[in-house]
Every structure is written in structure tokens, then in C-alpha cells.
C-alpha positions as CSV (number, residue, x, y, z in Angstrom):
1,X,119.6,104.9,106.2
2,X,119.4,101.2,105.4
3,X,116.9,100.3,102.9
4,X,115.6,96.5,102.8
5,X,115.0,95.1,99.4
6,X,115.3,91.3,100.0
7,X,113.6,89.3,102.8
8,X,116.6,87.4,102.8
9,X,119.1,90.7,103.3
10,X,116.3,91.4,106.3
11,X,116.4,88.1,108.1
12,X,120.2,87.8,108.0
13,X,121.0,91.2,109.0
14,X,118.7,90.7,112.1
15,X,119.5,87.4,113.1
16,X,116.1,86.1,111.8
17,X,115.5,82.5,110.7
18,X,116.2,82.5,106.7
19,X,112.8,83.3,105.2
20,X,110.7,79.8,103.7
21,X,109.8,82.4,101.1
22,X,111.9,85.0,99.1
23,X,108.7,87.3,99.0
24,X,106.7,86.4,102.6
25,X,108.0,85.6,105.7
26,X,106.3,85.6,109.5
27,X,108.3,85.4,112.6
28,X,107.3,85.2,116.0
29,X,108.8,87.7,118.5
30,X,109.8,85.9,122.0
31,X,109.5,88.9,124.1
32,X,112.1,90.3,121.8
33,X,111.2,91.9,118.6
34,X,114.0,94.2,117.2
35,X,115.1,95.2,113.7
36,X,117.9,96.7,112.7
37,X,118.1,99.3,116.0
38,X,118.4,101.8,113.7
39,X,115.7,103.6,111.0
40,X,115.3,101.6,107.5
41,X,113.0,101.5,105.0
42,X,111.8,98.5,102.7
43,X,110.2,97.1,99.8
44,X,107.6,95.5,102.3
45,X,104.0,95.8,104.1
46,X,104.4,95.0,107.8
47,X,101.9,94.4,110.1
48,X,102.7,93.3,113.4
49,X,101.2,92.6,117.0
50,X,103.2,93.6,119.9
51,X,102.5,94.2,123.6
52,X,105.4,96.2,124.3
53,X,106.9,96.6,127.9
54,X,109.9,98.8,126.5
55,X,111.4,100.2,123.5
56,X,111.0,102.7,120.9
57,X,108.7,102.0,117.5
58,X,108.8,105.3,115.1
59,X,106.4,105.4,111.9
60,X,108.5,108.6,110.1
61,X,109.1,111.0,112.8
62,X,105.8,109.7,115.5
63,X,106.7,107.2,118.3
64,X,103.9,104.5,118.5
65,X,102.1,104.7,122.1
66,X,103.1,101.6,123.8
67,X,99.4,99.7,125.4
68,X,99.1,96.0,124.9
69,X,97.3,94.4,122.1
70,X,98.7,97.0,119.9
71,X,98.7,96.4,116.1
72,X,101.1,98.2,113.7
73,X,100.5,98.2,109.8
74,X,103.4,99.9,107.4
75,X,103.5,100.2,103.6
76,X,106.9,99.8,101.8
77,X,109.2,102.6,101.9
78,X,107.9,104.2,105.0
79,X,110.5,105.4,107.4
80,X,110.4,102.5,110.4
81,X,112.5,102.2,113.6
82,X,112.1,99.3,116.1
83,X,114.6,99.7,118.9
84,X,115.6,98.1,121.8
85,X,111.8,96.4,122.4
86,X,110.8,94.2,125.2
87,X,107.5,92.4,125.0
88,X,105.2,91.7,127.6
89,X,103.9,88.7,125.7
90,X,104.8,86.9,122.4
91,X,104.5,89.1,119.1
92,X,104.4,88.3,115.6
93,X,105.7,90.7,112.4
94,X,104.3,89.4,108.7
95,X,106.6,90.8,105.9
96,X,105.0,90.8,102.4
97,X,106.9,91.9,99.8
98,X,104.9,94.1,97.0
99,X,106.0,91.8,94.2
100,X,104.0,88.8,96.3
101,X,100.7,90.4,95.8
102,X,101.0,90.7,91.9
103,X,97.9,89.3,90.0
104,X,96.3,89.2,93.1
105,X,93.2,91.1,94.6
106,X,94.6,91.8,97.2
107,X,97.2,94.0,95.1
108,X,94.5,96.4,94.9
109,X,92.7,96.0,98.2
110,X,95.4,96.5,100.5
111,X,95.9,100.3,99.0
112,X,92.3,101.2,100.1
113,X,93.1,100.5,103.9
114,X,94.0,103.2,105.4
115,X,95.4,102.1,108.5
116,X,98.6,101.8,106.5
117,X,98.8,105.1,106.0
118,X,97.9,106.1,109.9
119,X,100.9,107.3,112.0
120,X,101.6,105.1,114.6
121,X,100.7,106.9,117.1
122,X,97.0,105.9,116.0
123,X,97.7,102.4,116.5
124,X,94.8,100.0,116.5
125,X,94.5,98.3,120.4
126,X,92.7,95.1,120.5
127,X,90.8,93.8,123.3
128,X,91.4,90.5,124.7
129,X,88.7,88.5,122.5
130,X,90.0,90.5,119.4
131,X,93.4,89.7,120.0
132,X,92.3,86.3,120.4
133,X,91.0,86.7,116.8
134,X,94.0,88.0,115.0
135,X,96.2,85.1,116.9
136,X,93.8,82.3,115.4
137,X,94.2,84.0,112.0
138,X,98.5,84.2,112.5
139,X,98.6,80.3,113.4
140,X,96.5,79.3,109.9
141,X,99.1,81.6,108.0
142,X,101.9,79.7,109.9
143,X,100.8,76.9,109.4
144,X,100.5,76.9,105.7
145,X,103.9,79.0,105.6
146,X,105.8,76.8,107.5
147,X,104.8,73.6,106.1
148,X,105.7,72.2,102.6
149,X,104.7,75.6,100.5
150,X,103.6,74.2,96.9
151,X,101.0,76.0,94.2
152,X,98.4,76.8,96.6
153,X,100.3,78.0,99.5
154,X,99.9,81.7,98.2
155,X,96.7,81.9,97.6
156,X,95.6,80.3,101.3
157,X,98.0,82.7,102.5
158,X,96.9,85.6,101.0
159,X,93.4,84.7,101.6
160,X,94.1,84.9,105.7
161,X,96.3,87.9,105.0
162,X,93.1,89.3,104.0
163,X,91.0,88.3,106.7
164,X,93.4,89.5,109.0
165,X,93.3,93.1,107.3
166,X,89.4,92.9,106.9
167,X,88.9,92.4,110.7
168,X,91.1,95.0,111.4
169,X,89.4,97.4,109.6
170,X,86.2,96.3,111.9
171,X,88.6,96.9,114.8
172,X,89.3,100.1,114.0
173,X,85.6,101.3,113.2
174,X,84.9,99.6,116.7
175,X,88.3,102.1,118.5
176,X,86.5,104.8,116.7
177,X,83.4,104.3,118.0
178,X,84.8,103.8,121.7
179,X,86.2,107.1,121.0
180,X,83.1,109.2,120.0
181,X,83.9,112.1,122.2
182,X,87.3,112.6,120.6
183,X,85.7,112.8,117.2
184,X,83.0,114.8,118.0
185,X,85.8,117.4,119.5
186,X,87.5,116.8,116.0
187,X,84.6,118.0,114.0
188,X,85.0,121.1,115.9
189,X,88.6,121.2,116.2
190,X,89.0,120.8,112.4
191,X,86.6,123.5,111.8
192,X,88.3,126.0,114.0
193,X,91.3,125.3,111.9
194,X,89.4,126.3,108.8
195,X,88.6,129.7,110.6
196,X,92.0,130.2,111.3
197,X,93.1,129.8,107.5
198,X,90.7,131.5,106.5
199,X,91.3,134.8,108.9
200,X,95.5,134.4,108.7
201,X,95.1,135.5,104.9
202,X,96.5,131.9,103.8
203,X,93.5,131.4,101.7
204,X,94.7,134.2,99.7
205,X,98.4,133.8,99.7
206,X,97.7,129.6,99.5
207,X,94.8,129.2,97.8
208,X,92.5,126.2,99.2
209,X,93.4,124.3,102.1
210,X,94.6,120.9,101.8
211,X,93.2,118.2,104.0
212,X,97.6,116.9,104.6
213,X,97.5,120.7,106.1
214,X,94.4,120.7,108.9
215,X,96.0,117.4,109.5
216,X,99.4,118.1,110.4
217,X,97.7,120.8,112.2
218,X,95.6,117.8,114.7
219,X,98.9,115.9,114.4
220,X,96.8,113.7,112.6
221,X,97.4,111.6,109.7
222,X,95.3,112.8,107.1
223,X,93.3,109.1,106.6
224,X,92.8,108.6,110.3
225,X,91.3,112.5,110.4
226,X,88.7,112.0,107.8
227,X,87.9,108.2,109.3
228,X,87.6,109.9,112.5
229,X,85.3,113.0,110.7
230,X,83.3,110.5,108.7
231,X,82.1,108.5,111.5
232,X,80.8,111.3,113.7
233,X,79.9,113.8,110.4
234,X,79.1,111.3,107.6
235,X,80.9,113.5,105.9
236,X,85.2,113.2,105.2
237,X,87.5,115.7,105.9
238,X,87.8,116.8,102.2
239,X,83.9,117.6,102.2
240,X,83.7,119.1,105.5
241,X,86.4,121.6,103.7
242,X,84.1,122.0,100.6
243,X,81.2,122.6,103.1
244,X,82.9,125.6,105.0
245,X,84.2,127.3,101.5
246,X,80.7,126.7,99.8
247,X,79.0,128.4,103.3
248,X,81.2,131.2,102.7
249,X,81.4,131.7,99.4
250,X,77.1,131.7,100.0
251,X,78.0,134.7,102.6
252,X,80.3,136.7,100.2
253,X,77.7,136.3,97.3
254,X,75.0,137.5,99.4
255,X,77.6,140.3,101.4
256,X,79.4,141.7,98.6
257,X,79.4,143.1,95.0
258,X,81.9,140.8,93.6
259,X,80.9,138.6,90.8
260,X,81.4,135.2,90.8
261,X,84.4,134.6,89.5
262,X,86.6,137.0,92.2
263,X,84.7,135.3,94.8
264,X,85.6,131.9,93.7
265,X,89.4,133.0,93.2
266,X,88.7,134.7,96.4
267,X,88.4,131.5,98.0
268,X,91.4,129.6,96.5
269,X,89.8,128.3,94.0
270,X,92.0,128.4,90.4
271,X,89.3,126.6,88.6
272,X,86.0,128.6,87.7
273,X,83.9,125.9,86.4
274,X,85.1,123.5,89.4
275,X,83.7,126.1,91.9
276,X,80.7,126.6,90.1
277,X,80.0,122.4,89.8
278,X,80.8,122.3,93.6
279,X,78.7,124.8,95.0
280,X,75.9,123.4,92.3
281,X,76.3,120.1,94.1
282,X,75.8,121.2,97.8
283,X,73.2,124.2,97.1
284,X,71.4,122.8,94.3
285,X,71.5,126.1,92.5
286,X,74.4,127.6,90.6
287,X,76.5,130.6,92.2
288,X,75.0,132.8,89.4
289,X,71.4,131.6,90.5
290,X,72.0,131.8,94.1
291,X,73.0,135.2,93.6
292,X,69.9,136.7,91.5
293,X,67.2,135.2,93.7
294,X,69.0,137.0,96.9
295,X,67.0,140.5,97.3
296,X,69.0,143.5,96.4
């Protein structure tokens, strides 16, 4: 599998214009918008706007749903195949190399958005006025990339880089609120799942379910799951699996004889005191508590 570590190795291999920047480049897709035809990986963050007519666009193992005004966001060394794409309109693809955000905010920001982490088959889809948006936001990058680059050019730069990310996490909250009856069958969904661990005997054989498991179970990414949770719930996908174990660890405490302890390892739990602080936090009382003010 190729692996891109250079812009420059990039552009040239794909018969890109050389890069005005060994660490940033843009390009504008002409109804054509291919790299490489093949899988690679890279030293780069990609985000990209492509209505696509034809083609194939993998994000690890996912193909990306092809509808117009779709945006794609991946983080360096992700597995990433573009093949054979036609456009329906002009594109764009904005390449930032992880060395160009050092000493910058934005070095730490981009980490906490995590549409970078979604598969792509949970792309973000843009209506016409916030397509409109993210277009405005490209041309002031071009602009400042393509012309006469001196001290300040990286901080404009990064500065609508980060715009452009910020509205897109505002796009997003807007496709998850268009989509209110999905996540409400999530919440549900994703509970049904935790009844099925539970009764299959992986709790015991496991120990506590992961939220990378219930999501690979949704064929979900595990960020776009508890987004998806969070918005309908208020609460993520991690707590929603603390809430199920503390309900039933309240209904074996009550049920059975066990002490604490077995019914904390009982549960998955390897960590005694972790349990205890946990269930202290969503009951109020400690297990041991709980316990002696149930009758007999």
C-alpha cells in the first residue's frame, strides 16, 4: 500500500500541480478528482467537497454514499481510496500536513472533531446555502495560498481552515437533527445490544463492553454513535453503557446474596473502587448503602 509522506511525492504521482507549499496544498477538482486509483495512506488531514456522479471513495473498509454536497474529512494515516470519480460539479481537496499545524491551536482543536474519525459512510451533506458557505471559505484560503505566501500566509490560512471545520461541526449537529428519528431508534438499538451482551455470557467471558464494540455492532463509528446518542439522550454512548450496568448491578444487589464485590466483577468490572465511585455517582449512595437500606 502506498503511503504519502511528502505533498510533493502526492502531487507528482497524481499529476497535480506542484504544491505552493511543502506542508499545505488545495486543488480544485474539474469534474475529475482521483488519487492514486489505488488505497494509500498519508501524513495528512483531508477534507474535501465532492458531488460525485461516479466512482468509488473508501474510508478503511466503508464506501462513502455518493449524494451531492457531500463533505469528506480524513486524519493522517487512515486507509483512503478515491477511484475512478466523476463529479457532477467542481470539487476541491485541502491537504494539511500534521507538521503545518505545529505551535498552532489548531494542533489541538482539530483532534476534538470528530468528524475525522466518522466512516465515510456518515458523510456530512450540505444543503445548497451551506455549500455556498464552505465555497466562500475555500476561495479566501486560495486566495491567500495562491498568492505571494509570506509570514502571515499561515496563520490566515489556518485561521479559515478553522472556520471551515467550525461550521462543519454546526452542519453536522444540523444532519443530526434532520435525522431525529434515526437517533431516537439508536437509543434503543444500542440498548438492545447491551441486552444481548449481557444475556450471550460476554460480560463474563469479556468483561465490560466497549463502546468500539456496540459500534461495530450499528456499523457505526464509535464518535458518530455517541454524537448521534448525545443529541437525542444527553447522554454519550460511554454513559448510556454505565447507566445499563449501574441499573443492573442495582437489580442484582437487591435480587441476590452476593456482596459487592462479586457483583461488580460480575459485571466486568476489574476495578472495585471504580465500580463503587461509578455507581456513587449515578445513585448517590454507595453499593454498600444501596444495599442495607433495601428490606431484607
Amino acid at each position: 500500500m502506498k503511503h504519502y509522506k511528502s505533498l510533493i511525492e502526492l502531487h507528482k504521482e497524481n499529476g497535480l500541480p506542484p504544491p505552493e507549499h511543502p506542508l499545505f496544498s488545495i486543488y480544485k477538482c474539474d469534474h475529475v478528482c482521483t488519487i492514486g486509483n489505488r488505497e494509500f495512506t498519508s501524513d495528512f488531514y483531508l477534507v474535501g467537497l465532492k458531488n460525485v456522479l461516479d466512482g468509488v471513495i473508501k474510508y478503511g473498509r466503508t464506501q462513502y454514499d455518493h449524494q451531492s454536497g457531500s463533505m469528506l474529512f480524513f486524519k493522517p494515516h487512515q486507509i483512503i481510496e478515491m477511484r475512478d470519480l466523476e463529479l457532477e460539479e467542481d470539487g476541491f481537496l485541502i491537504f494539511i500536513h500534521e507538521d503545518f499545524l505545529n505551535g498552532h491551536l489548531l494542533h489541538n482543536e482539530i483532534k476534538k472533531y470528530h468528524y475525522f474519525d466518522y466512516e465515510t459512510n456518515e458523510a456530512l451533506h450540505l444543503s445548497p446555502a451551506e455549500e455556498k458557505v464552505i465555497w466562500e471559505l475555500y476561495h479566501k484560503i486560495a486566495n491567500e495560498y495562491y498568492n505571494n505566501q509570506d509570514e502571515y500566509s499561515r496563520d490566515i490560512i489556518l485561521a479559515n481552515v478553522d472556520t471551515l471545520l467550525k461550521y462543519a461541526q454546526r452542519f453536522y449537529k444540523r444532519q443530526f437533527i434532520n435525522r431525529t428519528d434515526i437517533s431516537a431508534r439508536t437509543v434503543t438499538k444500542f440498548n438492545e445490544e447491551l441486552d444481548s451482551y449481557v444475556r450471550s455470557g460476554l460480560l463474563d467471558t469479556k468483561g465490560l463492553p466497549s463502546v468500539n464494540f456496540i459500534a461495530e455492532r450499528l456499523n457505526m463509528s464509535p464518535g458518530y454513535l455517541s454524537n448521534l446518542l448525545k443529541l437525542e439522550s444527553g447522554k454519550t454512548a460511554l454513559e448510556h453503557i454505565h447507566m445499563y450496568l449501574i441499573s443492573e448491578a442495582k437489580n442484582r444487589l437487591i435480587a441476590q446474596q452476593h456482596n459487592v464485590s462479586e457483583i461488580a466483577y460480575a459485571l466486568g468490572f476489574e476495578n472495585l473502587s471504580y465500580f463503587s465511585r461509578l455507581f456513587k455517582k449515578e445513585v448517590g449512595l454507595s453499593p454498600n448503602a444501596f444495599k442495607k437500606q433495601m428490606p431484607n
